[in-house]
N, C-alpha and C positions, 0 to 999 in steps of 0.2 A: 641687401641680402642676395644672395648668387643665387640661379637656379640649374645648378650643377646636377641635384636631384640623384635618381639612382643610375649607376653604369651599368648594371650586369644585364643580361639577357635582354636584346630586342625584344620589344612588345610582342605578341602573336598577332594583334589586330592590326598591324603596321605591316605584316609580308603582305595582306589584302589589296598594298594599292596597286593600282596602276604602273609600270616600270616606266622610267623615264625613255623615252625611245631611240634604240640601238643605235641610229645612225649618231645621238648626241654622245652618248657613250662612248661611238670608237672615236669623234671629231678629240673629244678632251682627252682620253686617251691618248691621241694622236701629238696633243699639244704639249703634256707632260715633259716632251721629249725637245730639247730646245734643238736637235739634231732631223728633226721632222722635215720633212722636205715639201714645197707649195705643190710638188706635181701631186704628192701622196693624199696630203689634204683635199685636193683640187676632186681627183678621183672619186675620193670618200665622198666629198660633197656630191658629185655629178650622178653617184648611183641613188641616187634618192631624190627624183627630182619635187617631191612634193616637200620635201622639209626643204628642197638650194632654192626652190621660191619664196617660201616665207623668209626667209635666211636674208634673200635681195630684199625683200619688201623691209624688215626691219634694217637692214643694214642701210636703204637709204630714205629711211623716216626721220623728223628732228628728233628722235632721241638720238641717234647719232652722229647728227652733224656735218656728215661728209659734205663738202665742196661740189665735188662733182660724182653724180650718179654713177653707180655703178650696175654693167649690166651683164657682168659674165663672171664663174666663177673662179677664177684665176685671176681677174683683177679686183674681186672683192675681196681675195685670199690676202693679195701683196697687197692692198690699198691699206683693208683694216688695219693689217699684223696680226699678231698671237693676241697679245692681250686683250683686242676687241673684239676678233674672231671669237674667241673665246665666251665673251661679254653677251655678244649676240645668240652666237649657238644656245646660250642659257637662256635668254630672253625666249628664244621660238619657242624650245621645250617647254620653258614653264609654262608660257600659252597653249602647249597642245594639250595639256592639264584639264586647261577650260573649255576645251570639247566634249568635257564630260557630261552626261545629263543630268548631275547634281548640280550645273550651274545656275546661281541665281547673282540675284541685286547683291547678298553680302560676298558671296564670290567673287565681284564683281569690284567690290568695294577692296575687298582686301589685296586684290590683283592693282589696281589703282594707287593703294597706299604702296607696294613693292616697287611700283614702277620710279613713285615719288620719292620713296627713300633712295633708293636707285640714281636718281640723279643730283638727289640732292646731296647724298653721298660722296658721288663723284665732283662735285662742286667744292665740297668739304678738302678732300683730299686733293683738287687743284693748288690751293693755295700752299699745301703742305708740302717741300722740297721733297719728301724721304717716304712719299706714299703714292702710287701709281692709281689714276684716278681709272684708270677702267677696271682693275682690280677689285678698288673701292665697288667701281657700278655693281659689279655680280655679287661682290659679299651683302651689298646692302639689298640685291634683288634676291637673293635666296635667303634673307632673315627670320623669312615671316612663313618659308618653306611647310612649317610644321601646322599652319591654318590650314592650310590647303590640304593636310593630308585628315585633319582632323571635320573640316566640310565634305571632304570625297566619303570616307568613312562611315561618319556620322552625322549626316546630312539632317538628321531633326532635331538632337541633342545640342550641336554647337552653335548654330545658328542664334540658337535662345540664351547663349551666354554671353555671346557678342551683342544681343542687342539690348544686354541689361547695363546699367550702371552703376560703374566700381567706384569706390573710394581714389584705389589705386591699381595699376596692372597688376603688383602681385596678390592682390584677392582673388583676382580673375585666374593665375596661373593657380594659384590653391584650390580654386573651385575644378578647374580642370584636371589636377592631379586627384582629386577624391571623385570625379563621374569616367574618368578615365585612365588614371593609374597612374599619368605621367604627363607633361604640359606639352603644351608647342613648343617651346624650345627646346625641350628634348628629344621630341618629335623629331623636328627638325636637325638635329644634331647627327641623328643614326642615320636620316636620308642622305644628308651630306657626306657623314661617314661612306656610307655603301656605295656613294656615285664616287669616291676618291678622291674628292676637292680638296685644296689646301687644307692646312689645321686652321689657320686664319680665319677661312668662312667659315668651318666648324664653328668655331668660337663667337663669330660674331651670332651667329645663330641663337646658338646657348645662352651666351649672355648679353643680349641687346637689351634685356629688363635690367640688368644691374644697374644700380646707381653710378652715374659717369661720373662723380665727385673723386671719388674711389678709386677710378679705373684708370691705368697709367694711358698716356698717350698712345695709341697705337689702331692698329687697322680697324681693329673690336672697338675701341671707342669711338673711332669716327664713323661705323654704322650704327651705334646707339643713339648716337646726336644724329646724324642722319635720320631716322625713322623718329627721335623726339619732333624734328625740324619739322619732318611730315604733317606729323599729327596735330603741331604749334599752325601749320597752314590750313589746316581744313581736311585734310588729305588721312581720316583717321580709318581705325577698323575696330575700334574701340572707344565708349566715352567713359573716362574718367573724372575725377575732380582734382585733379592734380600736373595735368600737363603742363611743363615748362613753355613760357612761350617763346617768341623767334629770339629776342636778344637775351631771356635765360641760357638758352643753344646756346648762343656763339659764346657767351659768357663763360662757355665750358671750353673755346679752346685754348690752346698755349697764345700767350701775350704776344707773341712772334707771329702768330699766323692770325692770329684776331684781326689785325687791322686791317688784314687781306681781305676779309669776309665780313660786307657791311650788308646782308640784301635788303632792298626794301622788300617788306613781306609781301607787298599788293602787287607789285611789279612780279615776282618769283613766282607768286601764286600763279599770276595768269599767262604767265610763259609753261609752266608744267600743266595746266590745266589743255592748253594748246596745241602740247606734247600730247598726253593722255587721248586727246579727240581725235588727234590723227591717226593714230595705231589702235585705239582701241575699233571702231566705230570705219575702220577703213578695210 
């Protein structure tokens, strides 16, 4: 069942959040433009030296793997590229989120599950010739976008919906559409909307609950299996009675890329688990 839901008019309880901050706006802005130039970026970045620190800290943590550290903004501009500039720039923002004083354990939780689908995501789409795995990383790290705004919001309401246990997520999203008029995926759909991301990550937003059976190969399904993978690992933000588990996942992808992607679950767990401590906790 899709959770496409209703399109017309933005929520009113949704202009209430927080604005993603300016500096990430004009950075992806900036990126949009395949004619952008490293000086332009460089600048943008250097006028805000509190977001071009976190920006270094994330950009040389294992979640992104670089080789060799980097420690000026101009070589972490041409080191990353676009597509992980980009990848990064979203990871800081989403984290300035949880500077909020709504933060708790399941804030905490669900920031953890993004990171996880996030890489796990990007793993997914490694193997896949015709999908760019940093791409993948941000669609799959802005999925779950619409928790976050429905914790910042309604910080005593949702918590209690998350810490119940569903059947399946779309009980959960029907309980959400009757206490709040419309789900996190839709949620999340408009925020994406408004920052001007891909339709891609829209989508993967919207429909990360659909049934992957269904859903033809493409960026949207490989963050649905992504964030299933998550949840199959321990790495959830919801308990259900029904999560696929690690070789359900890969069972969903095309017979071509399957045999790309064997993980041992205990192994993968405790490489993201490793990930998660160094950034979160640093």
């Amino acid at each position: 069942m899709s959770t496409n839901g209703n399109s017309e008019g933005k929520p009113a309880f949704l202009k209430q959040l927080p604005p993603l901050p300016q500096i990430a706006l004009k950075v992806l802005q900036l990126l949009r433009y395949e004619d952008s130039e490293t000086k332009s970026l460089v600048e943008l970045l250097q006028s805000d030296p509190a977001f071009s620190a976190e920006l270094l800290r994330y950009a040389n943590s294992p979640l992104f793997g670089l080789v060799n550290e980097v420690k000026t903004m101009r070589s972490t501009v041409v080191i990353l590229g676009r597509e992980r500039l980009r990848a990064v720039t979203m990871t800081v923002a989403m984290n300035s989120l949880l500077s909020s004083p709504v933060k708790s354990s399941i804030f905490q939780r669900v920031w953890q599950h993004s990171l996880a689908t996030a890489m796990l995501t990007r793993g997914l789409a490694a193997v896949c010739d015709d999908h760019s795995p940093e791409e993948a990383y941000t669609a799959g790290l802005l999925h779950d976008v619409g928790k976050f705004a429905f914790l910042t919001l309604k910080p005593k309401e949702y918590p209690e919906l998350l810490r119940t246990e569903w059947a399946t997520p779309l009980n959960c999203l029907e309980k959400e559409q009757a206490v709040f008029g419309l789900d996190h995926c839709q949620a999340g759909r408009w925020m994406l909307e408004e920052w001007k991301l891909p339709p891609e990550m829209v989508d993967a937003a919207l429909c990360h609950h659909d049934e992957p059976v269904a859903m033809p190969f493409s960026a949207v399904k490989l963050v649905n299996l992504g964030c299933r993978l998550a949840t199959a690992l321990g790495f959830d933000t919801l308990k259900t009675r029904c999560d696929m588990d690690v070789e359900g996942v890969t069972s969903q992808l095309p017979e071509e890329y399957a045999t790309g992607f064997h993980p041992d679950a205990e192994l993968i767990k405790e490489a993201i688990s490793s990930k998660l401590l160094a950034v979160t906790q640093s």
